[in-house]
N, CA, C and O atoms as a Tripos MOL2 file, in Angstrom:
@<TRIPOS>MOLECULE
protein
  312   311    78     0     0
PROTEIN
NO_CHARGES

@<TRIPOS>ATOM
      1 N         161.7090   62.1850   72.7530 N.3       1 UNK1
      2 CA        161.5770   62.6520   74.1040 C.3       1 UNK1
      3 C         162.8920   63.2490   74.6100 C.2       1 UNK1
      4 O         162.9700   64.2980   75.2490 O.2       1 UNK1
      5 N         164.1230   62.3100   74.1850 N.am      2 UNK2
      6 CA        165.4480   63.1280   74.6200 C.3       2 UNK2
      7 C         165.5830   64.2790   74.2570 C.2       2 UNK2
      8 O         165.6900   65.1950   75.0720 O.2       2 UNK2
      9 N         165.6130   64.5160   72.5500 N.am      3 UNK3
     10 CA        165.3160   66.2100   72.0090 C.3       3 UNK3
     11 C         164.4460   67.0610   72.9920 C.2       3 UNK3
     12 O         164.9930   68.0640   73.4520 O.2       3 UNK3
     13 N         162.9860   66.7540   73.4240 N.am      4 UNK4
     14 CA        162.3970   67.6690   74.2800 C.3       4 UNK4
     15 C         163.4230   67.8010   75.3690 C.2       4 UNK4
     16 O         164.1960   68.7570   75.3090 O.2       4 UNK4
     17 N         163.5040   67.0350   76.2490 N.am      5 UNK5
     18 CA        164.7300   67.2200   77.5720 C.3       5 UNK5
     19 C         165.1750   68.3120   76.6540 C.2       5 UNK5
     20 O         164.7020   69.3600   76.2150 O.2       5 UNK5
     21 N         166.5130   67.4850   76.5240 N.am      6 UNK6
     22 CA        167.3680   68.6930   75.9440 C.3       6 UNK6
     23 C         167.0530   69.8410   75.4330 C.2       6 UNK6
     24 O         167.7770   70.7910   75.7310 O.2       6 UNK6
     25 N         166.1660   70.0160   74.7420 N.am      7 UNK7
     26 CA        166.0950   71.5040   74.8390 C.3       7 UNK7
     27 C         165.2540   72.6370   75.6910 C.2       7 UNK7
     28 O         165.1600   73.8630   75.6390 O.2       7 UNK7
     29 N         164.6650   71.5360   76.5390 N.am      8 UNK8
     30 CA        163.9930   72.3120   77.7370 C.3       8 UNK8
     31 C         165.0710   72.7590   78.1840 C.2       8 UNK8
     32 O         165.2030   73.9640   77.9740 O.2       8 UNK8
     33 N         166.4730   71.9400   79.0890 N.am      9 UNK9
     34 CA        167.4730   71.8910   79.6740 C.3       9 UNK9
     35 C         168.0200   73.4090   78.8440 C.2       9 UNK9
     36 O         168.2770   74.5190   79.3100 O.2       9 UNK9
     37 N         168.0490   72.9930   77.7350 N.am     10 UNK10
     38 CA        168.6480   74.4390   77.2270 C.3      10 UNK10
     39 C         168.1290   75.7800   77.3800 C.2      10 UNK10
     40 O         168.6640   76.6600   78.0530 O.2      10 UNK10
     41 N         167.2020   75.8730   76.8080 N.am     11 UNK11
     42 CA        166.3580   76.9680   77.0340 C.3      11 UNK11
     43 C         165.8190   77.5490   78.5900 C.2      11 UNK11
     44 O         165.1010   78.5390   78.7280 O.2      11 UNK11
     45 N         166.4400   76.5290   79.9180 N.am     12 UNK12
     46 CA        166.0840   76.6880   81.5930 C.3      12 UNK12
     47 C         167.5620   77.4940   80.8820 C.2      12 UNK12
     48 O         167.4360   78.6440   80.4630 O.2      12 UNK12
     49 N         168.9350   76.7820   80.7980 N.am     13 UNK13
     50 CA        170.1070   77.8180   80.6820 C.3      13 UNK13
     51 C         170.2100   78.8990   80.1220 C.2      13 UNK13
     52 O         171.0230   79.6270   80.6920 O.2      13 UNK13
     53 N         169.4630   79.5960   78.7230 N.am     14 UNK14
     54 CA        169.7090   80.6470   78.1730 C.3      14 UNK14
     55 C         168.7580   81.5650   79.4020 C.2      14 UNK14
     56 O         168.9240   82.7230   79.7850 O.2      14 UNK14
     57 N         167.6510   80.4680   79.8490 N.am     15 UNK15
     58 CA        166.5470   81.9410   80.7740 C.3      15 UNK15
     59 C         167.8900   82.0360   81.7260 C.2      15 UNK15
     60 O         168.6900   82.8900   81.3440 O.2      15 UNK15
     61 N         168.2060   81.4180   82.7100 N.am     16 UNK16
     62 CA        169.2000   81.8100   83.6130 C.3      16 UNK16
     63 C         170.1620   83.0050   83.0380 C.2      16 UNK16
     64 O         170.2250   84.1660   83.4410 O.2      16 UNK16
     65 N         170.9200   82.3530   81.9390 N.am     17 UNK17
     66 CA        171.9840   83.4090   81.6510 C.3      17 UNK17
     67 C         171.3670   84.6900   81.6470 C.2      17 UNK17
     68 O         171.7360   85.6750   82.2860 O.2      17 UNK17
     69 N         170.4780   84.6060   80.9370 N.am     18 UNK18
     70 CA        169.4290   86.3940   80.2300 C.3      18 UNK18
     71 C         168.9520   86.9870   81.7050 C.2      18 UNK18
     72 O         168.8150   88.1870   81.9420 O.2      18 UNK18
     73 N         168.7060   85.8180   82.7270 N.am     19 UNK19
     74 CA        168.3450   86.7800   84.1020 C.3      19 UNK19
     75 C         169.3920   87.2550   84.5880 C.2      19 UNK19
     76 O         169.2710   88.3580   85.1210 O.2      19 UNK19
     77 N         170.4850   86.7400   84.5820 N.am     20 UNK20
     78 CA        171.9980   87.1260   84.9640 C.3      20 UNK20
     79 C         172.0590   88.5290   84.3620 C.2      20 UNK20
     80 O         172.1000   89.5480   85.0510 O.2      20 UNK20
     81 N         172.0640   88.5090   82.9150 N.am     21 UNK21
     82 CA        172.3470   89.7430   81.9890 C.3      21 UNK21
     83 C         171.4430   90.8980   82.8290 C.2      21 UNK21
     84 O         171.8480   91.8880   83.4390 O.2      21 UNK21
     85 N         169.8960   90.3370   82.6070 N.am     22 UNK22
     86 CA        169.3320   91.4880   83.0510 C.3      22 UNK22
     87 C         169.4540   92.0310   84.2370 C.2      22 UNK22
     88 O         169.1180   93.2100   84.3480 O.2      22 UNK22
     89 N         170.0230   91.2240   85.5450 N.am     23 UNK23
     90 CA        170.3160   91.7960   86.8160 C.3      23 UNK23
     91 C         171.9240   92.6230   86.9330 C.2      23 UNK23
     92 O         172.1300   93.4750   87.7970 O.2      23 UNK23
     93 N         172.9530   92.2110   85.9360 N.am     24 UNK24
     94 CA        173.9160   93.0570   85.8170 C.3      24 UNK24
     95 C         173.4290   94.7850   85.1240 C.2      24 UNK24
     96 O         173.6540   95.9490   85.4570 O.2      24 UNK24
     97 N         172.9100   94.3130   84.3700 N.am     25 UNK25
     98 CA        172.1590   95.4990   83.6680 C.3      25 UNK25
     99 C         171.3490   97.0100   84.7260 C.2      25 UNK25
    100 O         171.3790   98.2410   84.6980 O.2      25 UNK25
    101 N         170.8320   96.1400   85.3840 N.am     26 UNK26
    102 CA        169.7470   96.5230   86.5470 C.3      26 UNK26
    103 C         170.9980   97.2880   87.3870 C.2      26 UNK26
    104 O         170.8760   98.4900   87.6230 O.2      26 UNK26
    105 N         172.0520   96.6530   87.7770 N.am     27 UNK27
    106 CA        172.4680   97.2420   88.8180 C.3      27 UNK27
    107 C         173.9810   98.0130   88.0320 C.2      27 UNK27
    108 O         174.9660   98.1900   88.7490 O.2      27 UNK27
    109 N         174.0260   98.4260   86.5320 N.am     28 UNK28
    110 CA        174.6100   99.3240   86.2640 C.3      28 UNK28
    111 C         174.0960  100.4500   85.7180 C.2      28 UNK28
    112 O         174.6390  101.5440   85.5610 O.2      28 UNK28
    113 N         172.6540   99.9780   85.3520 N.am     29 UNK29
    114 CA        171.8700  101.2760   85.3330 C.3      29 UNK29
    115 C         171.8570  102.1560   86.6410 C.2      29 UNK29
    116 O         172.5160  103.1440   86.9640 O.2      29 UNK29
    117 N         171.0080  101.5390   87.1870 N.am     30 UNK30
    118 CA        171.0870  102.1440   89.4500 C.3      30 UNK30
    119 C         172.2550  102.8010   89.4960 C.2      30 UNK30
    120 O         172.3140  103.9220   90.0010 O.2      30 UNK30
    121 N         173.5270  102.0720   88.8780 N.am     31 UNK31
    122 CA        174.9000  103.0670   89.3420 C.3      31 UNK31
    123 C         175.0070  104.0530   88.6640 C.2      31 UNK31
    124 O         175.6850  104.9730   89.1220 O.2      31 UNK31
    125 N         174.2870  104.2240   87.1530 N.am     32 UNK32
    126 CA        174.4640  105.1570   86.7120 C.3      32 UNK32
    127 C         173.9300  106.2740   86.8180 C.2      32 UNK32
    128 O         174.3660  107.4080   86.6200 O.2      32 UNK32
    129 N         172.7230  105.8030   87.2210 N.am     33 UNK33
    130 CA        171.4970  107.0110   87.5350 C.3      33 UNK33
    131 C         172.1450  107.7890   89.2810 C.2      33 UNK33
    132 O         171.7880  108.9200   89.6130 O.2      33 UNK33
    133 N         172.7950  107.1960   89.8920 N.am     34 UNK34
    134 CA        173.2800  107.6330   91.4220 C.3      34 UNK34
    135 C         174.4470  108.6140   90.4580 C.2      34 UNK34
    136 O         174.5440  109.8260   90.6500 O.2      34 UNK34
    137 N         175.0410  108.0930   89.7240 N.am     35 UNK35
    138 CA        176.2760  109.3890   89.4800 C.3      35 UNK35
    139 C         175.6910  110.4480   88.6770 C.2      35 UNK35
    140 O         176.0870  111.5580   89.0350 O.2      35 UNK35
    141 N         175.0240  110.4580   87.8820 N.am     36 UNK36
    142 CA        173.7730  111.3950   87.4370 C.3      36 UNK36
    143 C         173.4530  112.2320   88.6770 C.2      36 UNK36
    144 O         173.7150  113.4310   88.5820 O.2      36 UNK36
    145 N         173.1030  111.9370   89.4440 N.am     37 UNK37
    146 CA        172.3110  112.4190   90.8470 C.3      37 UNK37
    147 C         173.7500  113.3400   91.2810 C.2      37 UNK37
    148 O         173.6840  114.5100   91.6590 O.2      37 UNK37
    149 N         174.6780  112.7820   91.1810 N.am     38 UNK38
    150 CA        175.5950  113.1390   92.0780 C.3      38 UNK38
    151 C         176.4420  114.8490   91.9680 C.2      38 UNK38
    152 O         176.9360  115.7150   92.6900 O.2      38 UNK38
    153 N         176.0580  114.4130   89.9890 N.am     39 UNK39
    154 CA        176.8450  115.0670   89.2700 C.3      39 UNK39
    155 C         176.0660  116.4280   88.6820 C.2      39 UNK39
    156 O         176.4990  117.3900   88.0470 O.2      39 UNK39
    157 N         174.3800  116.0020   89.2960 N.am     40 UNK40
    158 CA        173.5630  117.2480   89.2370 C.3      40 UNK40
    159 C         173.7870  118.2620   90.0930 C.2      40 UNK40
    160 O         173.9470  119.4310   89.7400 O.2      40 UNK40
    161 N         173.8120  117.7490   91.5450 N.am     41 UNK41
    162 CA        173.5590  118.0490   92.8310 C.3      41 UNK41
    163 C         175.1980  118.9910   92.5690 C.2      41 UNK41
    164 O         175.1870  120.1660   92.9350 O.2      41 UNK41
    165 N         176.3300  118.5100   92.0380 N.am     42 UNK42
    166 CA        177.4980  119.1300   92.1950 C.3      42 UNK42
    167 C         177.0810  120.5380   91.3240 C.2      42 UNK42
    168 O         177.4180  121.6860   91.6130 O.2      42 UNK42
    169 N         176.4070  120.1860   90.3930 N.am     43 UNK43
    170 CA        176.6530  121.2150   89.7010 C.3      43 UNK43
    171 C         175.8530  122.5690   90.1280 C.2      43 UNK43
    172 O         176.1970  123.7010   89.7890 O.2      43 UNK43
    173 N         174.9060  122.3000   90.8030 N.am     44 UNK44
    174 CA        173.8520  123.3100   91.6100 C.3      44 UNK44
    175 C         174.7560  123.5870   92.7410 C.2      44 UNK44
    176 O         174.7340  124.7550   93.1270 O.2      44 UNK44
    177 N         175.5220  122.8030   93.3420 N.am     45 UNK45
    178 CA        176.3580  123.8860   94.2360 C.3      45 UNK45
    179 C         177.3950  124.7590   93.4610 C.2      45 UNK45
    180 O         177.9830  125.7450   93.9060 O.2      45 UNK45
    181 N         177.5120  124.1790   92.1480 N.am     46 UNK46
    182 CA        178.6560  125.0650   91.7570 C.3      46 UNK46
    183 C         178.1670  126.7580   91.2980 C.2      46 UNK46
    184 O         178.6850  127.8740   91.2520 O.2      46 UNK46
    185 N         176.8070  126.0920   91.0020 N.am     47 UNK47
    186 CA        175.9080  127.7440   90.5710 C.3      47 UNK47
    187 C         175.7630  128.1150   91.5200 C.2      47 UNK47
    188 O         175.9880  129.3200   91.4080 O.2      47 UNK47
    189 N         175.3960  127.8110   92.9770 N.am     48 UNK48
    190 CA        175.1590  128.6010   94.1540 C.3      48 UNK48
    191 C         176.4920  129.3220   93.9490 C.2      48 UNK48
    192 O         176.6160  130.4180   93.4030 O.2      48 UNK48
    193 N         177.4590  128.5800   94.4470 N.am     49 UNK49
    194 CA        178.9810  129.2240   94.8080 C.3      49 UNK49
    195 C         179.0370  130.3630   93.6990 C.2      49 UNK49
    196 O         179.1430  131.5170   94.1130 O.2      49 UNK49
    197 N         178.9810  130.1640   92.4560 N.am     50 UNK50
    198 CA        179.6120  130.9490   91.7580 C.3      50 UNK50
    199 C         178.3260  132.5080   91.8660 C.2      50 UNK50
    200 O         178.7360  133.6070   91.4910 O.2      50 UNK50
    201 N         177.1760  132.3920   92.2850 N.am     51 UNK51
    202 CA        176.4470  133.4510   92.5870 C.3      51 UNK51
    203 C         177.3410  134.8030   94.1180 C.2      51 UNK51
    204 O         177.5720  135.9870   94.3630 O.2      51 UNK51
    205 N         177.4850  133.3890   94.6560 N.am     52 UNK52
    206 CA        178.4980  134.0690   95.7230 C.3      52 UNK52
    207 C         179.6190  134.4840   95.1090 C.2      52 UNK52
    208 O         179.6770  135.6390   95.5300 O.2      52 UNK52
    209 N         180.3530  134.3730   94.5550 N.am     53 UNK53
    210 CA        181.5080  134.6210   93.5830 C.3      53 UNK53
    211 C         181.3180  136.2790   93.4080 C.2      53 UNK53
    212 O         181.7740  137.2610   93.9920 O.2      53 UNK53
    213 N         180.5800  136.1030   92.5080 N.am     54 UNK54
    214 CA        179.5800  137.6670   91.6930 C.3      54 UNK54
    215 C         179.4000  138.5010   92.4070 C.2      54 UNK54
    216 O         179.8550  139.6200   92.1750 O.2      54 UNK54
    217 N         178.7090  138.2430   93.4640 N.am     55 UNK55
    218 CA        178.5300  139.0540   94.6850 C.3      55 UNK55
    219 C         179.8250  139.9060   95.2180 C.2      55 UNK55
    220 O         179.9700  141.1240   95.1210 O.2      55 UNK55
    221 N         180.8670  138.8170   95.8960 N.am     56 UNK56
    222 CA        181.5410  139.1420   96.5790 C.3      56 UNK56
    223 C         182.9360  139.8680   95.1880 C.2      56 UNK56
    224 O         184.0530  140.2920   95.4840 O.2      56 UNK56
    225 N         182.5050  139.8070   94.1620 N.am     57 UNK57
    226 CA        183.9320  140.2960   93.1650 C.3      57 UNK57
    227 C         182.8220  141.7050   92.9370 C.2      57 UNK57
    228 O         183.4140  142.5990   92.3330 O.2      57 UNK57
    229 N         181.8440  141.9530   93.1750 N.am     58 UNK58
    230 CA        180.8770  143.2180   93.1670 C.3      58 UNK58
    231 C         181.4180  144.0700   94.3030 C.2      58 UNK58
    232 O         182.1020  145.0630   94.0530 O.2      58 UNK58
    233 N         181.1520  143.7350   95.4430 N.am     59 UNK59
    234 CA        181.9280  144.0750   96.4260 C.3      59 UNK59
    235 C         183.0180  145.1980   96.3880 C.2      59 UNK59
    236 O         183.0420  146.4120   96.5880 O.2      59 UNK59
    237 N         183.9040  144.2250   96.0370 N.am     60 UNK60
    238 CA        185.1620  144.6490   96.5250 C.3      60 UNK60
    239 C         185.7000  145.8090   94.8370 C.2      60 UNK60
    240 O         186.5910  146.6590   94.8550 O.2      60 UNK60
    241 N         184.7530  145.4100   93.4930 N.am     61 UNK61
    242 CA        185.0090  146.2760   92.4140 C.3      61 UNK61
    243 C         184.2760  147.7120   92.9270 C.2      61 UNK61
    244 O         184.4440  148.7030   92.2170 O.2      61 UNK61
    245 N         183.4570  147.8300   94.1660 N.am     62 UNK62
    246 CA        182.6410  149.1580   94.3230 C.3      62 UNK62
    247 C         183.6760  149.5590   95.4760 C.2      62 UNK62
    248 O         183.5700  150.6780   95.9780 O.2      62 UNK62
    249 N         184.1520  149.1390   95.6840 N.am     63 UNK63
    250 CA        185.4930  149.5210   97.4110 C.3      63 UNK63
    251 C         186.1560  149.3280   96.6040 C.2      63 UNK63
    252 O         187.1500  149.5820   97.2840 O.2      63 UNK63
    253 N         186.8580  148.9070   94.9950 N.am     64 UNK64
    254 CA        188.0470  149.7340   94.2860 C.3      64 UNK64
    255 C         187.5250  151.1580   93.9570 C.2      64 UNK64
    256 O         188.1700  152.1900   94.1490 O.2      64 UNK64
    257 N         186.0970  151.0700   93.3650 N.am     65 UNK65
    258 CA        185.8730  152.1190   92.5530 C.3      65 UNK65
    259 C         185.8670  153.5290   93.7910 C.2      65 UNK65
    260 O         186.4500  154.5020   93.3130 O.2      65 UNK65
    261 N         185.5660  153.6690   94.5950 N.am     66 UNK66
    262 CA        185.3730  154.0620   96.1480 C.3      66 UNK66
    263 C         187.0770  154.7640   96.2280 C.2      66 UNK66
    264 O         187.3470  155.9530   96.3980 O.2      66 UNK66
    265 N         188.0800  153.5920   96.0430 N.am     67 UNK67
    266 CA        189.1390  153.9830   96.6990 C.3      67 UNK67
    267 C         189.4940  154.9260   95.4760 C.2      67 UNK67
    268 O         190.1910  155.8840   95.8110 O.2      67 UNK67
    269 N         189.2210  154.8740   94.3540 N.am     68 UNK68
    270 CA        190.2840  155.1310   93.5860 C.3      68 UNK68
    271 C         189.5430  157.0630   93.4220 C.2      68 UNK68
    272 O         190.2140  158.0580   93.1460 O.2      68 UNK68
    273 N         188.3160  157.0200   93.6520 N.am     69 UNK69
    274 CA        187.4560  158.1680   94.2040 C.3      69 UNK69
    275 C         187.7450  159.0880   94.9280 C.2      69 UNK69
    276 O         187.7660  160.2810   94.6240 O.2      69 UNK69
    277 N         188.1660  158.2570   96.6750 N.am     70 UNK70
    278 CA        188.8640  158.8480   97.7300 C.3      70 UNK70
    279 C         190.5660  159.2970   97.2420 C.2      70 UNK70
    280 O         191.2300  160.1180   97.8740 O.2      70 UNK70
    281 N         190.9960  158.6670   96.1690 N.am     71 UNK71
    282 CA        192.9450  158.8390   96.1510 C.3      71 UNK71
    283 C         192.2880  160.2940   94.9070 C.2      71 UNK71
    284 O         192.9790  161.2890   95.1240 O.2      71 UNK71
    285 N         191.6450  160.4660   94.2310 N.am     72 UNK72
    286 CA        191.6370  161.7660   93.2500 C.3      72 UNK72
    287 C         190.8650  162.4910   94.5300 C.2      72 UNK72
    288 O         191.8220  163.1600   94.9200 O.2      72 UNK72
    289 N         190.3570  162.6450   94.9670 N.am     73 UNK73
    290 CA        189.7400  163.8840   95.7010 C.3      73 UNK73
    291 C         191.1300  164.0270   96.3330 C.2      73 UNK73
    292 O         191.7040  165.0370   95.9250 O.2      73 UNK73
    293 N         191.8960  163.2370   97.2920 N.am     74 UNK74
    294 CA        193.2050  163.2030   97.5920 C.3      74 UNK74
    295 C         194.3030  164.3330   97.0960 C.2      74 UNK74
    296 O         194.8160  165.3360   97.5940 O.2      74 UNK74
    297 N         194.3690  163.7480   96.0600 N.am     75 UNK75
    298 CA        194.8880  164.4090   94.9250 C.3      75 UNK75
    299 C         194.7040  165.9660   95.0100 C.2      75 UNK75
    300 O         195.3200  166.9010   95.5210 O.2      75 UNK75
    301 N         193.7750  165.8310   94.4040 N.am     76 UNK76
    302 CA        192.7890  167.2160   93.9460 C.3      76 UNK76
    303 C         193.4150  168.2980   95.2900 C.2      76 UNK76
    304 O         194.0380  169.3240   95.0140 O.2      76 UNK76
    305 N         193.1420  167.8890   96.6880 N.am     77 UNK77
    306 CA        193.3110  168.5170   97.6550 C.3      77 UNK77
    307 C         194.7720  168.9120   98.1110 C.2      77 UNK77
    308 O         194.9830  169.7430   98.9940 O.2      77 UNK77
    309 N         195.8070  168.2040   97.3900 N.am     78 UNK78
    310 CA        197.4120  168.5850   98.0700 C.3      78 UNK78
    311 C         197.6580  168.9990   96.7280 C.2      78 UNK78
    312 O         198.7590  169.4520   96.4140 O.2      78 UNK78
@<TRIPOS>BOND
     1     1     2 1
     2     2     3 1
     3     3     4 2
     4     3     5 am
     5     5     6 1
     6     6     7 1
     7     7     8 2
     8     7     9 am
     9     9    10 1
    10    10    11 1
    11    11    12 2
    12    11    13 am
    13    13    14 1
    14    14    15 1
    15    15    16 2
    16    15    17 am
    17    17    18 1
    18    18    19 1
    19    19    20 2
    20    19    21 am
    21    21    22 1
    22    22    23 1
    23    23    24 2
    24    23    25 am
    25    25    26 1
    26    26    27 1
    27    27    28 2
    28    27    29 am
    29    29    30 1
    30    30    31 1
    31    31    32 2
    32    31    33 am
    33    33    34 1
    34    34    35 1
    35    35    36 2
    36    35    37 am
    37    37    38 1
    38    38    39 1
    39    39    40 2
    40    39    41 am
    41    41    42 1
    42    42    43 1
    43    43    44 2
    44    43    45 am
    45    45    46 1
    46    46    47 1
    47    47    48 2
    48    47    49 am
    49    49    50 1
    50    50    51 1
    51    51    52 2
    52    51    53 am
    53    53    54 1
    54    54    55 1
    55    55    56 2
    56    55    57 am
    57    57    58 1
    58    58    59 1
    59    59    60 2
    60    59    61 am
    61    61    62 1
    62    62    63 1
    63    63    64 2
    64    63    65 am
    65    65    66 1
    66    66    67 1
    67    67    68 2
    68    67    69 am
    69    69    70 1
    70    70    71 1
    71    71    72 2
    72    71    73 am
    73    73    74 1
    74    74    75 1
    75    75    76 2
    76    75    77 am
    77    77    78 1
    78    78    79 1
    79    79    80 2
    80    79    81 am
    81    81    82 1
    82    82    83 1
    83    83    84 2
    84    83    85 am
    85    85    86 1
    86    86    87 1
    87    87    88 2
    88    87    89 am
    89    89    90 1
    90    90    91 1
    91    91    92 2
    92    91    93 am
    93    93    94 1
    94    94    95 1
    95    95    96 2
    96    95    97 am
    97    97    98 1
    98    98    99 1
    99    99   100 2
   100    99   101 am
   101   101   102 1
   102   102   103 1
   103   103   104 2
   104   103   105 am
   105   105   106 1
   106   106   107 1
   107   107   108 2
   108   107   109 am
   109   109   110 1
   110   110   111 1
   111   111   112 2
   112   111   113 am
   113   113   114 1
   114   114   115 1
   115   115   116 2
   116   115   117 am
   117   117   118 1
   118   118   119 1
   119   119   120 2
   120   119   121 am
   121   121   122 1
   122   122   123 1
   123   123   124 2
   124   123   125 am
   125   125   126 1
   126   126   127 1
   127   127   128 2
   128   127   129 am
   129   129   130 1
   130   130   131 1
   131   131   132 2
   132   131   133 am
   133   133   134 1
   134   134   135 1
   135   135   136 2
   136   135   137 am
   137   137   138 1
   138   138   139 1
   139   139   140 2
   140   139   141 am
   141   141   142 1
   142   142   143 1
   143   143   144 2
   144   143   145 am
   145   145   146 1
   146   146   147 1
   147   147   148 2
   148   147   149 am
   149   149   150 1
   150   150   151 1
   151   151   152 2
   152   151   153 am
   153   153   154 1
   154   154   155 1
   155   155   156 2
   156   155   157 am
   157   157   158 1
   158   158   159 1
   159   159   160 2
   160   159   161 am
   161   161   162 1
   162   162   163 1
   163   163   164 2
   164   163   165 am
   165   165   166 1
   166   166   167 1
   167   167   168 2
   168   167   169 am
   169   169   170 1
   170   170   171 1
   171   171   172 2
   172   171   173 am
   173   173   174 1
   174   174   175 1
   175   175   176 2
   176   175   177 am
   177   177   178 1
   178   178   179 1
   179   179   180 2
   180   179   181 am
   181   181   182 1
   182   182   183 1
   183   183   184 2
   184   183   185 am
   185   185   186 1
   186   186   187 1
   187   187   188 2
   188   187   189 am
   189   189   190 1
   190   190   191 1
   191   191   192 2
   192   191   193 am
   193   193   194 1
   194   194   195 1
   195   195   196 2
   196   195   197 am
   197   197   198 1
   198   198   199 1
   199   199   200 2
   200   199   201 am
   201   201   202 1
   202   202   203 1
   203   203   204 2
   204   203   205 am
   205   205   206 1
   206   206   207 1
   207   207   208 2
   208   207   209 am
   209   209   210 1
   210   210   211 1
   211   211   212 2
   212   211   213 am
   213   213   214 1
   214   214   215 1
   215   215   216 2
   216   215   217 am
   217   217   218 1
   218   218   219 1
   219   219   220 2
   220   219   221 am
   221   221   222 1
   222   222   223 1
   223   223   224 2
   224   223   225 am
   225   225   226 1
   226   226   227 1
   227   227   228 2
   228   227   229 am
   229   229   230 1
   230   230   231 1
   231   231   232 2
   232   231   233 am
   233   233   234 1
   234   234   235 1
   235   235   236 2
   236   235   237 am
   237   237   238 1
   238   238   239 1
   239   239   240 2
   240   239   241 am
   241   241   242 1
   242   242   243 1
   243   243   244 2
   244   243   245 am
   245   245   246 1
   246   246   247 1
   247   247   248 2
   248   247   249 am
   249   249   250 1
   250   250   251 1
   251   251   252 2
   252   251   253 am
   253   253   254 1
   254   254   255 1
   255   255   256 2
   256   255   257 am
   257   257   258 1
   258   258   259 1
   259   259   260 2
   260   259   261 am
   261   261   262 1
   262   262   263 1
   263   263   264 2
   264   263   265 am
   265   265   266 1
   266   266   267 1
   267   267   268 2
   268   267   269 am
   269   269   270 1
   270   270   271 1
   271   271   272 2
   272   271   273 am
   273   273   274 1
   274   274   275 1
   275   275   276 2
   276   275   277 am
   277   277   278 1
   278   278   279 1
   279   279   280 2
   280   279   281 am
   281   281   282 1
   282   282   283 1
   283   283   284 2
   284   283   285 am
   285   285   286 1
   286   286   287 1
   287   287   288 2
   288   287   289 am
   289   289   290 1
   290   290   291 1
   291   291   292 2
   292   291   293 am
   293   293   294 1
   294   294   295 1
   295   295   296 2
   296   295   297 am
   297   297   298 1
   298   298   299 1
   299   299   300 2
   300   299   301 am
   301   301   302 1
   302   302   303 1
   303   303   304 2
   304   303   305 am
   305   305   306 1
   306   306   307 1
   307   307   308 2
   308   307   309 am
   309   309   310 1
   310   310   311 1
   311   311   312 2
@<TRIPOS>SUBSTRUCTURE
     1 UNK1         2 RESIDUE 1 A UNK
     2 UNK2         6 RESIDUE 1 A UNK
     3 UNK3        10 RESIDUE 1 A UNK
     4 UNK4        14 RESIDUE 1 A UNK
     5 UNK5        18 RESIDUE 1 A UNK
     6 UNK6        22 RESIDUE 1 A UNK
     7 UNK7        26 RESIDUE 1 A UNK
     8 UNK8        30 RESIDUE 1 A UNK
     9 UNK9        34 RESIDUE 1 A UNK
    10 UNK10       38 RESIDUE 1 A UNK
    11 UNK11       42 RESIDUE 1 A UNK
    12 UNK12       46 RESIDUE 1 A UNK
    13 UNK13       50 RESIDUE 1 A UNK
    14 UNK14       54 RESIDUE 1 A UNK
    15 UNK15       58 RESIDUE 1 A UNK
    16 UNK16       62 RESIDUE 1 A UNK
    17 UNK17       66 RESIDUE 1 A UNK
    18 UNK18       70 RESIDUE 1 A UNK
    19 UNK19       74 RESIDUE 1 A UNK
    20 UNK20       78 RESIDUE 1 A UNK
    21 UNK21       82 RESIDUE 1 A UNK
    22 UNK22       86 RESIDUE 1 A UNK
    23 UNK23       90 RESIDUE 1 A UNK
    24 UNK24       94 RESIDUE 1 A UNK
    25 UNK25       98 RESIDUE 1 A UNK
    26 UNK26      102 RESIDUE 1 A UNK
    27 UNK27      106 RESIDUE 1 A UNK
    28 UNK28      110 RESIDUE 1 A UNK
    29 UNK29      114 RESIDUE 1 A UNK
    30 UNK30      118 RESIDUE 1 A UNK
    31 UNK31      122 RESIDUE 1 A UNK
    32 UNK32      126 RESIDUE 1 A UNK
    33 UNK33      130 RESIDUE 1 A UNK
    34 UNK34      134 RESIDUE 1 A UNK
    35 UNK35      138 RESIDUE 1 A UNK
    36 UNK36      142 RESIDUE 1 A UNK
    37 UNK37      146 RESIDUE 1 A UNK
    38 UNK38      150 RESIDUE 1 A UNK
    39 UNK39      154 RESIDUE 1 A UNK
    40 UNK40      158 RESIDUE 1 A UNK
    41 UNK41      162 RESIDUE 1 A UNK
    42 UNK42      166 RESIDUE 1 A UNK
    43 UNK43      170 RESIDUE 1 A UNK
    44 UNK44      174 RESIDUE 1 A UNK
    45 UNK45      178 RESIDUE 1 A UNK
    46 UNK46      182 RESIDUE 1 A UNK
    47 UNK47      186 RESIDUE 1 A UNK
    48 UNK48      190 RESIDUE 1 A UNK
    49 UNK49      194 RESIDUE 1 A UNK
    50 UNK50      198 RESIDUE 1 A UNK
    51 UNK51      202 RESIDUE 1 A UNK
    52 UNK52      206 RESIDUE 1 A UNK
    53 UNK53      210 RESIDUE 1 A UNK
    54 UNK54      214 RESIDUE 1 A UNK
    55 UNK55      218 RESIDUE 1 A UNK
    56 UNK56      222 RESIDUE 1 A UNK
    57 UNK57      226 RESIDUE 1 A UNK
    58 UNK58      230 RESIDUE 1 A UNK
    59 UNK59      234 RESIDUE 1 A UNK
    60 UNK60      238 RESIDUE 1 A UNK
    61 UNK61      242 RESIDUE 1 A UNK
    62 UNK62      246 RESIDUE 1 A UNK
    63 UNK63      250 RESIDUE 1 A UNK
    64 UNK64      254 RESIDUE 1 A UNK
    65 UNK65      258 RESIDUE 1 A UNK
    66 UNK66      262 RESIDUE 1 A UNK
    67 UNK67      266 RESIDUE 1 A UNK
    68 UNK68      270 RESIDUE 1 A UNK
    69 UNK69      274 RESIDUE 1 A UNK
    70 UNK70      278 RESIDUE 1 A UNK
    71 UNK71      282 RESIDUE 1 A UNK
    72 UNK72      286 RESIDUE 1 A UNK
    73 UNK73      290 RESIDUE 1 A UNK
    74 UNK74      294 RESIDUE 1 A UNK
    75 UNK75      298 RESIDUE 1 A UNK
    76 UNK76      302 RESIDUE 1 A UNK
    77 UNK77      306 RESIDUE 1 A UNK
    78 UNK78      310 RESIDUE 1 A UNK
């Protein structure tokens, strides 16, 4: 009967420990999946931004190409 005790007693401690394990587990998964989230979300602003990027280096390469247009007609004329 003591053997039963005892290893009931034991086996109540390994379930405890293993619920321990699995609730550390639980809440470093959750943290991991939030920086996942975090690190998606960054990266979709970084593609927005860099669309704006493109845009605005379009821009200003058609107002070089423009100027450098206006300085030979320039030219051409004196």
């Amino acid at each position: 009967m003591e053997q039963i005790t005892a290893t009931a007693k034991q086996n109540a401690g390994n379930a405890r420990q293993a619920n321990s394990l699995v609730t550390t587990a639980k809440a470093a998964t959750e943290l991991g999946g939030s920086a996942v989230q975090e690190v998606v979300e960054t990266m979709g602003q970084i593609s927005d931004q860099s669309v704006r990027i493109a845009d605005i280096t379009a821009v200003i390469e058609s107002m070089a190409t423009r100027s450098r247009s206006a300085v030979s007609v320039f030219r051409l004329a004196t």
